[in-house]
N, C-alpha and C positions, 0 to 999 in steps of 0.2 A: 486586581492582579489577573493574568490572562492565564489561561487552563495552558497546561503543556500537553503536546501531543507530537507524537512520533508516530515520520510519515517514512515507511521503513520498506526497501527496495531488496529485490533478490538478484541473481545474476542478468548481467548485458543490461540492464536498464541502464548503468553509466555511459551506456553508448548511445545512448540517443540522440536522434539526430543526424547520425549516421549510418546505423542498424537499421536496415528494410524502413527507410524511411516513408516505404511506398503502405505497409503499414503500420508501423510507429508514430508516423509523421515526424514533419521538420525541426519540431523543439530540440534542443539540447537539453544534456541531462542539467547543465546548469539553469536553463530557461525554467525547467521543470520546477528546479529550489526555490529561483524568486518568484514563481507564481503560486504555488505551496504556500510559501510563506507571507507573501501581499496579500493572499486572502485570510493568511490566520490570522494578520495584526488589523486584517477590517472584522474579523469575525468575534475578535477578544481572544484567540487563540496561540499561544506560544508555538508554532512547527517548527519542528528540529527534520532536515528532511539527510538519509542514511542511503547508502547504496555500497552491497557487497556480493561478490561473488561467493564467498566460503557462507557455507551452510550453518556450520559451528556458529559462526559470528550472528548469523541471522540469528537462529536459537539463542543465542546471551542475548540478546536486544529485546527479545518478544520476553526469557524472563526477567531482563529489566522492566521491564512493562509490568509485567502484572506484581511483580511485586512493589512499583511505584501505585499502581492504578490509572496507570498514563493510559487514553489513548492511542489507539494506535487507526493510523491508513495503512495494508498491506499489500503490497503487490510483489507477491513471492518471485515472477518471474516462472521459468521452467520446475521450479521447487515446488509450483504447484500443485504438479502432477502424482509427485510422486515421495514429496518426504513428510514422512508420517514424523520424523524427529520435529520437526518444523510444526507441524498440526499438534500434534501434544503439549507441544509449547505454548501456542495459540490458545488451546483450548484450555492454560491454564489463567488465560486474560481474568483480570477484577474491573474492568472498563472496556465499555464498545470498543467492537476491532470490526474493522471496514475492509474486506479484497477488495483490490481494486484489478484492472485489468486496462489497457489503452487500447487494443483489439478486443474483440468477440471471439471467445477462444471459441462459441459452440460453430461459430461461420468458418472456424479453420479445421486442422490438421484432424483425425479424429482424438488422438492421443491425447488431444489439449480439451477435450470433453471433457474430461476425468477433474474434479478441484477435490484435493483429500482437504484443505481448510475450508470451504464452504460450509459441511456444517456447523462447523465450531464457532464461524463468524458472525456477528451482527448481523451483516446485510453483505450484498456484493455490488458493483458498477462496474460495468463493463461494456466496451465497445462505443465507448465516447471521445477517443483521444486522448489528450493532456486533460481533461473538462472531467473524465471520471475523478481524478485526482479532487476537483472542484468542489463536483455534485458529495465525493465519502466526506470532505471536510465541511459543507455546509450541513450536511446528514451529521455528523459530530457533536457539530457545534449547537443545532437543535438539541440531539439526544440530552446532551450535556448540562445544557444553561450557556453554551457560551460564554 
């Protein structure tokens, strides 16, 4: 039976692809799902992959999580910066939770230096592309047993 995990997106990530593709890069937010999910069914892993802009929605999904003990990949998007609702949620995780990032927030803006879930999280990936998404789910799937 495959572990489920949820790979759970914040604001404008459904834009991908078309958002600053110069850095996001060229995938689609759809590309993103079926590469998510072709590596969770080679890894033994159920992904369910999520993208919302309301903050609210985000928070219901992380305590879906932990009161599942689901996994999670997170890539809060701008929500990183700054929502402590979002990080309380996080940090009420009962299974690894992964930031993830498609830029290097510390190589940009400074504002985007700041992660309020970093401590809360497992670990973080960032500044790999679409491939961060890759590298948190093969790091999952280690932690875990796959």
């Amino acid at each position: 039976m495959s572990r489920r995990v949820l790979v759970l997106n914040g604001p404008n990530l459904g834009r991908l692809g078309s958002r600053e593709p110069d850095v996001y890069g060229a995938t689609s937010y759809a590309g993103l799902v079926r590469a998510c999910t072709a590596l969770g069914a080679e890894l033994g892993l159920a992904v369910e992959v999520r993208e919302t802009n309301d903050e609210g929605e985000l928070i219901r999904w992380l305590h879906e999580a932990a009161d599942g003990a689901i996994p999670v990949v997170l890539n809060p998007g701008a929500f990183t910066h700054y929502s402590y609702g979002m990080r309380d949620a996080a940090a009420q995780r009962t299974a690894p939770l992964i930031e993830v990032h498609i830029s290097n927030p510390h190589a940009r803006e400074e504002f985007r230096h700041n992660s309020v879930v970093a401590a809360v999280a497992s670990g973080t990936v960032a500044g790999f592309g679409i491939d961060s998404y890759r590298l948190a789910l093969r790091a999952l799937a280690e932690d875990i047993g796959g």
